[in-house]
Each structure stands twice: as C-alpha cells, then as structure tokens.
N, C-alpha and C positions, 0 to 999 in steps of 0.2 A: 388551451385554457390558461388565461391566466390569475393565479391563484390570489394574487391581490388583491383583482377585482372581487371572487369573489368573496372575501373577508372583509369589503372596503366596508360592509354594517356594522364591523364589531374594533375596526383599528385605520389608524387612517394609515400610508405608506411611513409619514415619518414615525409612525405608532411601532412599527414591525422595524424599522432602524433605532431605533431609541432604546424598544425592549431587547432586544437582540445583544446590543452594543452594549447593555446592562453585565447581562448573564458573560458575554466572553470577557469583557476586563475582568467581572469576578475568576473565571477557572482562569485563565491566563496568568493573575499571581495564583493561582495556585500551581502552575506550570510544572511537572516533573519528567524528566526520560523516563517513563512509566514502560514504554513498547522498543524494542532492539531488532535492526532486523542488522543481520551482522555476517559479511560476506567473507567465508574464513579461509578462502584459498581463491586465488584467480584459475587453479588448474582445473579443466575439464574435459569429459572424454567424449564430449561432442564441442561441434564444430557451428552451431542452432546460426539461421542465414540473420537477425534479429537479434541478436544476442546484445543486452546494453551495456556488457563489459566489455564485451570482443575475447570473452575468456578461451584460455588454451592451455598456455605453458601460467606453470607459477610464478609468481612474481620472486624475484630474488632477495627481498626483505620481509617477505610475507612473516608474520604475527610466529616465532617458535612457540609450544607447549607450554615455557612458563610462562611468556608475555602472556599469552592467554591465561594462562589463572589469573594474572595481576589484575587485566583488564574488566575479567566475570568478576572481581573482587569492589573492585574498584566503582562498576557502572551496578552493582546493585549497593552499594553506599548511596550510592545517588537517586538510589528509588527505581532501579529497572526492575520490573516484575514478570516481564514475556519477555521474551528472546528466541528470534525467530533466524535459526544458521543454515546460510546459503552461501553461492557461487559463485562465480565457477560451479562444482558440482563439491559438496560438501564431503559426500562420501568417497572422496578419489583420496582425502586427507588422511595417512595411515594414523592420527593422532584424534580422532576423531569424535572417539569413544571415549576417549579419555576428557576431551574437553568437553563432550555432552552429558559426563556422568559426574563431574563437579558444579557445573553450573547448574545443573539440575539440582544442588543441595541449595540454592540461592532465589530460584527465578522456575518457572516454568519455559519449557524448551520444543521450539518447534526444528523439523526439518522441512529445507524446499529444496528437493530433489527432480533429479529429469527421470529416475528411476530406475537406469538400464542396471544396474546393482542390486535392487529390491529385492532380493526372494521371501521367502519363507522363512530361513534361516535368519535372516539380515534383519529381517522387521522386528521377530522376535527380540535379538539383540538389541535393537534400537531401545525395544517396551521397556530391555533390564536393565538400559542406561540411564532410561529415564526421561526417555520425549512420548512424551502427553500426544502432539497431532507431528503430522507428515505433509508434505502439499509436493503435491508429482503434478510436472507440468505435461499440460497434454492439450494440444490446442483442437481435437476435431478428426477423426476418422478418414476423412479425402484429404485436408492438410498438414496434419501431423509429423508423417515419414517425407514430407515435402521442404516441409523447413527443419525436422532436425534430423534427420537422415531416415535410412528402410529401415524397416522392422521396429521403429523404436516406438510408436506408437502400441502395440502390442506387449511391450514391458514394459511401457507406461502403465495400461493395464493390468497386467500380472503384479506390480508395486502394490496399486490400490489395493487389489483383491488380497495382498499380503496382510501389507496394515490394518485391514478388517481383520484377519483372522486372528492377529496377533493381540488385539483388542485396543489397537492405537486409531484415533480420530483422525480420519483420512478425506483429506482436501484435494479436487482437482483444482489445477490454478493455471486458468487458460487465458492466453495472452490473444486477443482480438485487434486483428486488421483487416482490411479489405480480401484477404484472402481465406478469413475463415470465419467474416461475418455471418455469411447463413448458416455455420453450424452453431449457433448459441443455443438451439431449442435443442437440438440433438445431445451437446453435451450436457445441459441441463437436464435433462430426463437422462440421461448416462449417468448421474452423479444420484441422481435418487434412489435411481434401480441399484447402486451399488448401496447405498444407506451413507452416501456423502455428501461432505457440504462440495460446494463449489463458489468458486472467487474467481471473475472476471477484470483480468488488467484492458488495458485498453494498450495497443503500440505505441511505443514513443521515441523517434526515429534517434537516440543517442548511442554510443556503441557501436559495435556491427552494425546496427540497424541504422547508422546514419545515413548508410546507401538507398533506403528507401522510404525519403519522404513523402509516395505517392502512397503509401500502403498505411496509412492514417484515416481514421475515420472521418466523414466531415460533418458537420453539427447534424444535421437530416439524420444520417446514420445512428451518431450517439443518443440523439434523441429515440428513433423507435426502438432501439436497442434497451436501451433504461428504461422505458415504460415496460417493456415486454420482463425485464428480468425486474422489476416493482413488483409486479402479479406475481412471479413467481415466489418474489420475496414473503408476500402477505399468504400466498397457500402456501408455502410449506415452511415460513419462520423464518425469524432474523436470524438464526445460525447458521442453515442451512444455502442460501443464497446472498451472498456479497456482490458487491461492486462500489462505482465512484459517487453513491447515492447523495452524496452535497449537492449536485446538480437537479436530482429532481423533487427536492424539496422544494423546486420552484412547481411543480405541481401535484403534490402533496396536502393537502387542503387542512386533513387531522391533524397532522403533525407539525406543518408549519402554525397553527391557532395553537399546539402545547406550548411550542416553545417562544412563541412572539408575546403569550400570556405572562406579564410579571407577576401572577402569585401564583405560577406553575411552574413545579422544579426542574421540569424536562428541561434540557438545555443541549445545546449541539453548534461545535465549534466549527466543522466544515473541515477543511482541509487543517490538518493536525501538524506537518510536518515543523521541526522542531519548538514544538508546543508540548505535545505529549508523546510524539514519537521520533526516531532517529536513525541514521544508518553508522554501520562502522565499514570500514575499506579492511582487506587484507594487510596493509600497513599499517593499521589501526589509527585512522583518519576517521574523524567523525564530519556526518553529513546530515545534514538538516533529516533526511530522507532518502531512500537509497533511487528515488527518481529523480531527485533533485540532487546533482552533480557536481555540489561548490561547498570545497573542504572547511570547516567553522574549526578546525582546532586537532588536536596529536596527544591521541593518546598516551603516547610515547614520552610527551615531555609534561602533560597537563590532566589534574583529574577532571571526569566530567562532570564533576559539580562546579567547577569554576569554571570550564568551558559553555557549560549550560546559563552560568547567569552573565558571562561576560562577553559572550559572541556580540558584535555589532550586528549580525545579517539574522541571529536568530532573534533579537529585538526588534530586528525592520518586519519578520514575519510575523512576530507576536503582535506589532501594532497593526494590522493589516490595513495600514495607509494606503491602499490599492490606488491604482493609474487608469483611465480610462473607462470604459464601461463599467468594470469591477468595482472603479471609486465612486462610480454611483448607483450601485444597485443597494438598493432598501433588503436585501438577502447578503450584505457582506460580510457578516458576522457569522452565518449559522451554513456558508458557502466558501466563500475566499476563491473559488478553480481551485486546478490544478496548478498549485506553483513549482511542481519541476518540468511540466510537460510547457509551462510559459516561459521557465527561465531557458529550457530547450531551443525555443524555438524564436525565443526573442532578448536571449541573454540578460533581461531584469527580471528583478524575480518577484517584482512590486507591479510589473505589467498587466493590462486586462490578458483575460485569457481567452487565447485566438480561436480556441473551441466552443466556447462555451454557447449554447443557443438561444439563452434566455434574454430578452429585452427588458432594461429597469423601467421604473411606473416611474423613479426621482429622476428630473432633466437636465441636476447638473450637479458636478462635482459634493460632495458633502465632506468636511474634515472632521472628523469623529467628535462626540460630542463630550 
C-alpha cells in the first residue's frame, strides 16, 4: 500500500513535503541532547559473535570516576534528561554504582545489560541506585546461546525476572538478523508473559559484526517484520513494543494525515540522531548516535553545549539534505533512514539508505523548501 495514494484527497505529495518540512525546522531549532546513551567501559564478560564495539578488554583511557561526574555534570547543563549506560557490559565497571547513583540526582538512568550478573540481589541494588528501567539483551530461545555463548540465554532470563521483582521497568532488547528472524513472535509474546516492553534493533554489520554482512535483513524481511511488530505495537501500546518505526509511517495512514496536518501538533522527526539524541564512547567521544560511528567532538576537551551547536556533521544531519532516493522522498522529514546503518554501509552519512523499502511518489531531487 502505498500511503500517499491513499491521502492523495486530502494533500497533494508536495503537501506532505511542505507540511512536514514545516514541523522539523520548527523542533530542530529547538534541537537539545535531550537522550544519552553512553558506553562506560569497552570491558565485557562476553565475547557476543555481533558485537558493534568488538568489546573485551578495557580500553586504557577509558572515562576514571571523576571524569564521569564532570561529564553527568556537564551533559545535563546541556539538557540531557535520559541516559541510557552500556558497553561492553556496564556492570563489569566495579565504579558503577557510583556513577549510576549521581547521575541519577541529574537525569533519569537506564541500564543495557547482557545480564549474566543480574540476580536478585544486583536488581535490588541497581532500584537503590536509582535506575528507573534495565534492558537485557536477549535475542531468541534457538539463537541466543549461539551468538553469545551456552547458558547465557537463561540468565538473560533470570535478569528480567529480577528487575520485575525488584520493581525496575524491564526491557528486552533483541538484536535481529537473519538468524533470529523467525524468533520475533516468540520473543514478543516472551516479553509480555513477563509484563515487559521489548525493543527490536535490527544487525548492522559494524564492530565484530563486520564479519557478517550476509546476516543483515534485506528490505522484504524489514518490511514484514515492521508490519508484524506495528500490530503488536497498537495491541499492547507504544511503551510496550519498539522498533525503527520511521520506516513504516510509510504505511501508517492515521498517523502520517496527524502529522502532514499543519494545524496538528503531532509532529515526528524520524531518525533523531544528533537532533535529540547522542552517544558517548568510553573515552568520552561524542557520537551523533551510538550506531552511527563518526566522533563530532571530546568531552575531555569541550562541553557539550558547544559541541552540540558547533559540530559541522551534526548540522549536515539536522538539515537532512539527503542523496538519492532519501532526497526525494515526500516522507524526509518525519523518516530520514537510518543514518548509521547508511553511513555503515556507504561511508556518507547524507546517503539514501540501502535498506530502506519504500518507493517516493516525488521523481526528482527536491532541495528543502
């Protein structure tokens, strides 16, 4: 279906580029690191075959105790209000607590864990440190102990079942490739039976995982895979089921007529990366987005309120001057792709995206209006 068409009685295509293109320059000056996802140690106690940092050993300049305070200090000056601390494996960091129980006086604070630490006791602790949700990666029941070793699927589990009881907001956050594509109904109905959300990545072959750029989904796949976790999205709520939903607001019908509507406030930027969200590196390197690979600035020597309005590359994303199909799709503003899974796989980060399924209704280039 395509969704244009059927809108074309109430907007023409340059209708839904125009409105669109309205609503993002409006948020875009309002542009803030609002979202942090911030990777605080490259050390981990697994070996995951996929892994997009290639994490193992710690890195030797990795962020000490007080950098960390400076940096929670510093990036909620700038408006960071979530901050989501990952890996490597966050909990291998014998500092841990410490940096989750100050930044918690600042920001709200997630963990993404592989879990094999999780108990009972451990979740608890986390509650009295002060993280709000949790997100244990767990890809699928047949794949799981296949790509990050035996038994670890099983204390995946036992993680989740922790952070329920301890009364922390528990995410599974399952990484999808060709190898554990058929399980997405399974962990989706796993993630409900447990009373959790779940958040579906898609592979993207950078890291460890640059050894397998066959194990990538290819549009066909992404596509029935998104419509399938859509339904799931509208029965059981937008908390509960995530994924790369910019994409199928190309068939979305309600949602794209809120937000193409100029005297309707919905509004939806698409891909966010360094718009409203960001990553930080163990060196405290700041990245547009922790899938998106190309350092814009150093914590170390710069705060992020001048790294945020003076980056050149996070200006090329804010104006999403997009290349090729991207630059002319009549959805560019409330979509964009994926721009680390494009800059991955074709080194610009302004490229159309080699994934993406969707055919534009406009037949040639548009330069924003």
């Amino acid at each position: 279906m395509n969704v244009v068409e059927v809108l074309k009685d109430e907007f023409d295509v340059e209708d839904i580029l125009d409105f669109t293109h309205h609503k993002f320059r409006k948020w875009v000056r309002r542009s803030v690191p609002f979202s942090a996802a911030w990777e605080v140690t490259n050390a981990c106690n697994l070996r995951c075959k996929y892994c997009g940092l290639s994490s193992g050993e710690a890195l030797s300049n990795e962020l000490s105790l007080e950098e960390a305070f400076d940096v929670i200090e510093d990036i909620s000056q700038a408006g960071t209000q979530s901050l989501m601390l990952l890996g490597g494996e966050p909990l291998v960091r014998s500092d841990i607590f410490e940096i989750i129980s100050y930044a918690s006086l600042f920001m709200s604070v997630g963990i993404n864990t592989n879990g094999l630490l999780l108990d009972e006791e451990l979740a608890k602790k986390l509650k009295a440190a002060g993280v709000s949700q949790v997100k244990v990666s767990l890809d699928g029941p047949k794949s799981h102990d296949v790509m990050r070793g035996a038994g670890t699927y099983e204390k995946a589990l036992r993680a989740l079942k922790a952070c329920r009881n301890a009364g922390i907001f528990a995410i599974i956050e399952m990484t999808v490739s060709r190898l554990n594509y058929n399980e997405v109904p399974t962990v989706v109905d796993l993630a409900m039976g447990l009373g959790a959300a779940v958040v579906v990545n898609e592979f993207i072959p950078f890291g460890r995982g640059e050894r397998y750029p066959e194990l990538m989904l290819n549009k066909d796949e992404r596509r029935r895979m998104q419509e399938f976790l859509l339904e799931k999205k509208r029965t059981y709520g937008e908390w509960r089921v995530a994924f790369e939903d910019r994409y199928i607001i190309s068939e979305d019908v309600a949602l794209l007529k809120m937000i193409a509507d100029p005297f309707c406030s919905a509004v939806n930027v698409g891909c966010n990366a360094g718009i409203f969200a960001y990553g930080i590196t163990p060196d405290g390197k700041v990245l547009p987005c922790p899938t998106l690979r190309l350092v814009v600035g150093d914590l170390r020597e710069r705060s992020l309120k001048d790294i945020w309005e003076d980056s050149e590359t996070l200006k090329k994303l804010r104006s999403r001057e997009l290349k090729g199909k991207c630059g002319r799709c009549e959805l560019r503003y409330v979509c964009g792709g994926c721009r680390g899974r494009t800059y991955t796989l074709t080194g610009d980060i302004l490229a159309e995206d080699p994934l993406c399924w969707y055919e534009p209704s406009l037949g040639a280039d548009l330069p924003p209006g």
